[in-house]
N, C-alpha and C positions, 0 to 999 in steps of 0.2 A: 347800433345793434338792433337788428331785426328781431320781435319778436312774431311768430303768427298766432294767430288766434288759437288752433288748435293746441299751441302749449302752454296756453293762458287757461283755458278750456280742462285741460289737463289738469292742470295745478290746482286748480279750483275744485276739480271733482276730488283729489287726494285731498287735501285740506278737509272737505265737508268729511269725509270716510272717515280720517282722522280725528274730528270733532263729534261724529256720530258714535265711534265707537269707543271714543274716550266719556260721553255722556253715559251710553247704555254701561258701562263700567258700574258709575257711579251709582244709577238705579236699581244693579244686581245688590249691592251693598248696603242701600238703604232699605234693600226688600227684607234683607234679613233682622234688619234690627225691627222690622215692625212686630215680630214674632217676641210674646211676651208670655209668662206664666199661665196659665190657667186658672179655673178657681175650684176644682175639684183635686187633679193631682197635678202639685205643683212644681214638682222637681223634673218633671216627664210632660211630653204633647203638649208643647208650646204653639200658641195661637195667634193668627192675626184679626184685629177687629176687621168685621166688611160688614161694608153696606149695600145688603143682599135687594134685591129684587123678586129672589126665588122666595114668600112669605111660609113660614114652617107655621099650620094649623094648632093654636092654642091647646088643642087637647091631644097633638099628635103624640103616638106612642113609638118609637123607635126599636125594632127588632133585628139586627144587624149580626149576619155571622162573616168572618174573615176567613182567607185561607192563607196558610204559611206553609213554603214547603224549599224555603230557603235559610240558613242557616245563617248567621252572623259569623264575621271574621272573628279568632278567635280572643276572648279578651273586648270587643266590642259590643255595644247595646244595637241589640236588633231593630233598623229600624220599621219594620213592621209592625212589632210590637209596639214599640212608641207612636201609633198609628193610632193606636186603640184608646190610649191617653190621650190625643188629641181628639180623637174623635166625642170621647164625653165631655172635655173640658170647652172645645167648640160649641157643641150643644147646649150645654147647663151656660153657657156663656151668655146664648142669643137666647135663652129663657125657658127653657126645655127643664122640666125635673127631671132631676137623677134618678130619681126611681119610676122614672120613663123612658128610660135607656135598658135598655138590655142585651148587651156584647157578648160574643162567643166566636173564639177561635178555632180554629179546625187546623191541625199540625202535623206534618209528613213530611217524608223525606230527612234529606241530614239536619232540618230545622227542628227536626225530636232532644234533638242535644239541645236546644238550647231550653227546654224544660227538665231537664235534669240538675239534680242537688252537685253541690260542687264534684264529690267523691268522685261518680260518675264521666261530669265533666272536664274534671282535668287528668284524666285518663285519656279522652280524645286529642286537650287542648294542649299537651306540653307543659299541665300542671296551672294551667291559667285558671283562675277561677271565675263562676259563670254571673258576669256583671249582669244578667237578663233577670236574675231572680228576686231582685229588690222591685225592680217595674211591677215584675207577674207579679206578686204580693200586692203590691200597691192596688193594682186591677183587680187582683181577686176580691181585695175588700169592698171593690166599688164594685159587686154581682159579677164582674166579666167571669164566664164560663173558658176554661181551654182546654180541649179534647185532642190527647194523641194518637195520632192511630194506630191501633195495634196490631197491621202487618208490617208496618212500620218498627214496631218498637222491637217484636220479635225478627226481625231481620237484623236490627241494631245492636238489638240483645238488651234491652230496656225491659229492666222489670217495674210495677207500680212503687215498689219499694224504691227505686231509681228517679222518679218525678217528684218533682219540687211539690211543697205542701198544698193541696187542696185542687193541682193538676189532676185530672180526669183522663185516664183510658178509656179508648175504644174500641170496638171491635173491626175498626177500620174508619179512614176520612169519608170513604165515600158512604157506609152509614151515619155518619155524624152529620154530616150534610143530608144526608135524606130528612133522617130526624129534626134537624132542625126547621130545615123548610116545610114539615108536616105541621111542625110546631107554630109557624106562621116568619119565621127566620128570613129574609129577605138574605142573599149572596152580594156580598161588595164586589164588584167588580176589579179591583188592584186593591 
């Protein structure tokens, strides 16, 4: 039996493909279990330890505003929001005081619902009630600010009576975001 080289050659590239993408498999799956509780809010914004290069200045102060203007599937936790719990629990992590963070959301679009008290929400959601409202609680306790905007909410039909406790109306996102950045607020990019 002849073989040529070419389907030696052959078989050897499929093989490695094979072994390659049976390896990167593996390391999709281990990436996730590196991801562990936090030490502020522990139930939400699960973290990986790293060893950063980028060194965060001992007296740095964090001023971070988000923007959300996507709503969760309904009956799901947003992950956007759960953005913001990682984002402190990161921080306080790599040695950052808590009370050197300062988060604030900015909320538009069909993502207004997901700052709404159940009543509200399961009136949009087929009666599903709004799993997002334990997180915002959690955040709230820890300073995070969330501002809805309220072209937003009157197009919704969102009254302040309609927002989950200690949720903030606006007069709009795109004032909330000015304000904030007057305020010294940096914008997160995603």
């Amino acid at each position: 039996m002849k073989v040529s080289l070419y389907s030696m050659s052959k078989g050897l590239f499929t093989s490695t493909v094979v072994m390659l993408i049976a390896g990167s498999s593996f390391t999709v799956m281990a990436g996730v279990e590196a991801f562990k509780s936090g030490p502020v809010i522990k139930d939400y914004g699960k973290v990986a330890e790293v060893n950063s290069s980028l060194v965060i200045p001992a007296d740095m102060k964090f001023k971070v505003a988000f923007d959300l203007g996507n709503a969760s599937k309904p009956g799901e936790l947003n992950r956007s929001i759960d953005t913001l719990a990682r984002f402190i629990n990161m921080h306080v992590a790599a040695g950052v005081k808590l009370e050197d963070i300062s988060v604030a959301m900015v909320v538009h679009g069909k993502a207004a619902n997901d700052m709404t008290k159940d009543r509200f929400y399961q009136q949009l959601n087929a009666g599903q009630k709004n799993v997002n409202k334990d997180l915002i609680a959690q955040l709230i306790n820890n300073r995070v600010r969330f501002y809805v905007c309220g072209q937003t909410a009157a197009y919704y039909g969102i009254t302040p009576q309609d927002l989950l406790p200690d949720v903030n109306m606006a007069l709009s996102a795109l004032t909330a975001h000015a304000l904030l950045a007057h305020g010294g607020y940096s914008v997160n990019p995603f």
